[in-house]
C-alpha positions in Angstrom: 25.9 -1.7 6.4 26.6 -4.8 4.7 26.5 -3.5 0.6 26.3 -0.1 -0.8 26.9 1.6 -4.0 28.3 4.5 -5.1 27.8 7.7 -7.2 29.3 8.6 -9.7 30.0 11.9 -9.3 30.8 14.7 -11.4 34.4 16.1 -11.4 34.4 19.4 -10.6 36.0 22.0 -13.6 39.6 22.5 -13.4 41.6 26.0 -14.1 44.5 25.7 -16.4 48.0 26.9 -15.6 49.4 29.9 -17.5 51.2 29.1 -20.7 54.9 28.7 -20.8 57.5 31.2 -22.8 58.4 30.3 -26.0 61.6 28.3 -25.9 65.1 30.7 -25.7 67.8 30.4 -27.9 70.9 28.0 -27.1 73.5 29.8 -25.8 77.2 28.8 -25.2 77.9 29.6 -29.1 81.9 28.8 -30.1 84.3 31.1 -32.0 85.3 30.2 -35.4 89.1 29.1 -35.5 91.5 31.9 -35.8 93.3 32.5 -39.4 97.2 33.3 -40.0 97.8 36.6 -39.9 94.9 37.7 -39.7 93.2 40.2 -37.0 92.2 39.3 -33.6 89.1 36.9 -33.4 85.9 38.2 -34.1 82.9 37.3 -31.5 80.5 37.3 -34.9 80.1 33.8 -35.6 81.3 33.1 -39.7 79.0 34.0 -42.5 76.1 31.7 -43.2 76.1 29.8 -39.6 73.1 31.3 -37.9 73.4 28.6 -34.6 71.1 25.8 -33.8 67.8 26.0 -35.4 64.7 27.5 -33.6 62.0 25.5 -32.6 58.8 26.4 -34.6 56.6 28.3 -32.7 53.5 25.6 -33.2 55.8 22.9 -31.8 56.1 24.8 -28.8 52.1 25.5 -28.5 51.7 21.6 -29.5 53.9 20.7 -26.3 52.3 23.0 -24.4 48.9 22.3 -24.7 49.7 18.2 -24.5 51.6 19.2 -21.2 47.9 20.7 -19.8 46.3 18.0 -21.3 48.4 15.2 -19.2 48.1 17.5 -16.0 44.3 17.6 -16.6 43.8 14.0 -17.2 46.3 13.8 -13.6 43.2 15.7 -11.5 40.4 14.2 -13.1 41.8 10.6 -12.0 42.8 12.0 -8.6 39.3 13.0 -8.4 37.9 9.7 -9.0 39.9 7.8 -7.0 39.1 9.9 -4.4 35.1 9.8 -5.0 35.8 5.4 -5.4 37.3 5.6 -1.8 34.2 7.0 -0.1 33.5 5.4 3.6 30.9 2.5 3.2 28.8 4.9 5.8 27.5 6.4 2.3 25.5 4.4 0.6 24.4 6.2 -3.0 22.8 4.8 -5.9 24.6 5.1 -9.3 22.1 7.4 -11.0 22.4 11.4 -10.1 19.4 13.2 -9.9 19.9 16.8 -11.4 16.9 18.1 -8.7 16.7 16.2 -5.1 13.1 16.4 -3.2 13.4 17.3 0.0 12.7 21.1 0.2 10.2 23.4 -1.6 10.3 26.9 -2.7 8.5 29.5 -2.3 5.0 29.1 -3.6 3.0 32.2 -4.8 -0.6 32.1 -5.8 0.7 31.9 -9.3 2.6 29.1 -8.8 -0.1 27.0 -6.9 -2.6 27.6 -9.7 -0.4 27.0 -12.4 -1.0 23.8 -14.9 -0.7 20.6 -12.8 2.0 19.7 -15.3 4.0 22.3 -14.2 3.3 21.9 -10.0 4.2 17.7 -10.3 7.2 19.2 -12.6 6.0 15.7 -14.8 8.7 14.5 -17.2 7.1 12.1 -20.0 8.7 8.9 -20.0 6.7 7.6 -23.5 6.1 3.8 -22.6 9.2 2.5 -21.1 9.0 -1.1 -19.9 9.8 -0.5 -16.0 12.9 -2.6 -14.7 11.1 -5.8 -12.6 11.4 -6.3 -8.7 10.3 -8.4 -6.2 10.0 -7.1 -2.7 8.1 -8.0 0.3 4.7 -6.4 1.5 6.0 -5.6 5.3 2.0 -5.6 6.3 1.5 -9.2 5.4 4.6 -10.5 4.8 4.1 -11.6 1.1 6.1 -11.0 -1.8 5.2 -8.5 -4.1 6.2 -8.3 -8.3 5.6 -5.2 -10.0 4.3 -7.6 -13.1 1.5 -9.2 -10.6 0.1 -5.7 -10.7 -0.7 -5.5 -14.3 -4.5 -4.4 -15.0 -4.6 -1.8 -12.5 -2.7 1.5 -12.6 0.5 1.8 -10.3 1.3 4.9 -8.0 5.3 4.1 -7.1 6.8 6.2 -4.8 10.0 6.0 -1.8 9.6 6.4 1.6 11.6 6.3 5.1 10.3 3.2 7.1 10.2 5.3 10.1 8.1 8.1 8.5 11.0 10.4 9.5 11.3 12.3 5.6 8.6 13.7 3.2 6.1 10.7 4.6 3.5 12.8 6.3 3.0 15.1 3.1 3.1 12.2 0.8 0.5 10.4 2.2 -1.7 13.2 3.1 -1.3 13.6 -0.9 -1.7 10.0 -1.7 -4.7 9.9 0.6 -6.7 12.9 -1.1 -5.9 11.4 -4.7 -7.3 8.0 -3.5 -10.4 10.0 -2.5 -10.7 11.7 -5.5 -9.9 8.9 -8.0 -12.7 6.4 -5.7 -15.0 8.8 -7.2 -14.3 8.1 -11.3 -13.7 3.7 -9.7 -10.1 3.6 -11.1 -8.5 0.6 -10.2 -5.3 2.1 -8.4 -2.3 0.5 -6.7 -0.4 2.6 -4.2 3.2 1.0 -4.1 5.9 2.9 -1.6 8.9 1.0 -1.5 11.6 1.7 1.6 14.3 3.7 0.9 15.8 3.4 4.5 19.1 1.0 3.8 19.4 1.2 7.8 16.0 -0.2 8.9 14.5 -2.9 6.5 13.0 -5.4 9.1 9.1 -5.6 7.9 7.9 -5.2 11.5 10.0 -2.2 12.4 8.6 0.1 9.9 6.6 2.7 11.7 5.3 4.0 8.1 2.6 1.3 8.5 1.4 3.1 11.6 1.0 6.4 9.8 -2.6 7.3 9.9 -3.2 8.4 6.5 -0.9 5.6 4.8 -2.9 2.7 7.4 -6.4 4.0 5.7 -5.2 4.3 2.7 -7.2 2.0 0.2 -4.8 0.1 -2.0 -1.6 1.1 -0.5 1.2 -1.4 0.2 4.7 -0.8 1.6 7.6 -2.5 0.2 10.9 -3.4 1.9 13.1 -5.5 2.1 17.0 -6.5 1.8 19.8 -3.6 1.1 20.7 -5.9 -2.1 17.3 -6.2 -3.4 16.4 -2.5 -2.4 19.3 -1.0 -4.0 18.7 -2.7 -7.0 15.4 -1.3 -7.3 16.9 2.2 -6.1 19.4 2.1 -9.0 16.7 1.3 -11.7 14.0 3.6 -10.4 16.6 7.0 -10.4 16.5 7.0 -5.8 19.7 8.3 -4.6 20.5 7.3 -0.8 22.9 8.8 1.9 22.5 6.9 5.0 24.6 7.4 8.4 24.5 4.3 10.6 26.2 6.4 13.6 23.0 9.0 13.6 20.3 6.4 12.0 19.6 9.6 9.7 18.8 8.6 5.9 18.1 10.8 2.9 17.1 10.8 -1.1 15.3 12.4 -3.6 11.4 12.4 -4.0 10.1 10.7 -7.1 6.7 9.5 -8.1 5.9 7.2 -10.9 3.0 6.4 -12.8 2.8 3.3 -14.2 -0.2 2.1 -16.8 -2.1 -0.5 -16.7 -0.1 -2.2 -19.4 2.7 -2.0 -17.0 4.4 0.7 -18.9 5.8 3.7 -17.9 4.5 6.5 -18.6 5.5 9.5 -16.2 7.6 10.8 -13.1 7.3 13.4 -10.8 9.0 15.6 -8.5 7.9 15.2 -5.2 8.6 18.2 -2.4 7.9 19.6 0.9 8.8 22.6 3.8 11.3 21.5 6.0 11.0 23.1 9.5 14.5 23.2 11.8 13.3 19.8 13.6 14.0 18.4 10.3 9.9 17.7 9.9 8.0 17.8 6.5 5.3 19.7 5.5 3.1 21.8 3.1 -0.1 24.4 2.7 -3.1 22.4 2.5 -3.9 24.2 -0.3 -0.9 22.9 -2.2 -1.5 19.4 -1.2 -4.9 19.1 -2.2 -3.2 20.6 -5.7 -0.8 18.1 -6.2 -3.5 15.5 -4.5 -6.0 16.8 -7.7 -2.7 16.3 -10.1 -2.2 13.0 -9.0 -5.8 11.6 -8.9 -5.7 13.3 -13.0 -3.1 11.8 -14.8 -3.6 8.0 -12.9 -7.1 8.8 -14.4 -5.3 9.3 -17.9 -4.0 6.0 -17.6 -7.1 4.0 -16.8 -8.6 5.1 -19.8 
């Protein structure tokens, strides 16, 4: 792969080393010189000379806890170095997500009919300006700016170009939010950009077969190349792991909403089942849920 970036990963705690012994006494101590006349010489060393001085006892804990300093400060750049020499088969983005998509737990009845808030597991983002890009749509070839879609609200979310990840769920999700939000005529963009670094030809991408995304009003899929999609990876929070010798690529599932202004206003968490043939899916139930939670808060932002 021709570029990739990296993660910056977070070095793991280290355990410290038990503390050294207080320093010992010099030994080696000479006899004071022998007087005329006087009795054999004495091993007690003369009155008044007590030997070299001692070292203070916070000295020795000073020296001590510099020496555990230095050996900390030895892993943690071992550590980096090592993360910095990573194989270019990795490709990451430079943002770590504290929760990846990908998976879902368990879902109860209490947890389905819980406050949509709380199922899209929103996070407020208060109005930020949303960094620019300029991609291509891989259905008609044309290049798409998120700025030429001010006026109508913005549904962004990341997606495999072959379909192979959380695809089917999402757009069985983005499908039944379109349906709901045709009802209430909220002018709605759909924007999925790829987040496969391995396959980024326009007329490869299988996602534009997908039933549910090909019928899906006002939905465009964005691609295009590993510069311009990792940029847009990096500013949007999409972390990437990709392996060219299985064609297998991975990230986190997030969904943006972005106002009519062209500020942003929310993300979500995105999630699904995955079954042992590494396929995606959920409940209906909880699709037409996070559908309903969807189709709400784009409402919100129409307003």
């Amino acid at each position: 792969m021709a570029e990739v970036a990296t993660d910056g990963a977070a070095v793991p705690g280290t355990g410290g080393v038990p503390d050294e012994p207080d320093a010992p006494d010099a030994h080696g101590e000479t006899d004071p010189a022998p007087v005329a006349n006087a009795s054999p010489p004495s091993t007690d060393l003369a009155p008044g000379i007590s030997g070299p001085p001692r070292i203070p006892r916070r000295t020795v804990q000073l020296l001590i806890a510099a020496a555990l300093g230095l050996l900390l400060l030895t892993v943690v750049i071992n550590r980096i170095a090592s993360s910095a020499s990573t194989p270019s088969a990795t490709t990451q983005t430079t943002q770590v997500q504290q929760v990846v998509g990908g998976s879902a737990p368990p879902l109860n009845s209490a947890q389905l009919h819980a406050p949509l808030r709380n199922l899209l597991d929103l996070t407020r983002l208060r109005g930020r300006q949303p960094k620019p890009f300029s991609l291509t749509d891989a259905a008609t070839g044309r290049v798409v700016t998120l700025s030429a879609l001010a006026g109508h609200v913005v549904v962004l979310t990341f997606a495999d170009a072959n379909c192979k990840d959380i695809c089917p769920v999402l757009a069985a999700e983005l499908h039944q939010a379109a349906a709901d939000l045709a009802k209430t005529r909220v002018p709605v963009s759909f924007v999925t950009v790829n987040s496969d670094p391995l396959e980024t030809a326009p007329t490869h991408a299988a996602i534009l077969r997908q039933p549910l995304f090909a019928s899906l009003p006002g939905w465009m899929f964005l691609t295009g190349s590993v510069h311009r999609l990792n940029r847009v990876w990096v500013d949007y929070g999409i972390s990437i792991t990709a392996d060219p010798a299985t064609g297998v690529a991975s990230h986190n599932d997030l969904m943006y909403f972005i106002s009519r202004k062209g500020t942003l206003e929310w993300s979500a968490l995105l999630f699904a089942d995955e079954s042992p043939d590494g396929t995606f899916s959920l409940p209906q139930p909880v699709i037409a849920r996070f559908a309903e939670g969807i189709a709400r808060y784009a409402a919100k932002l129409a307003r």
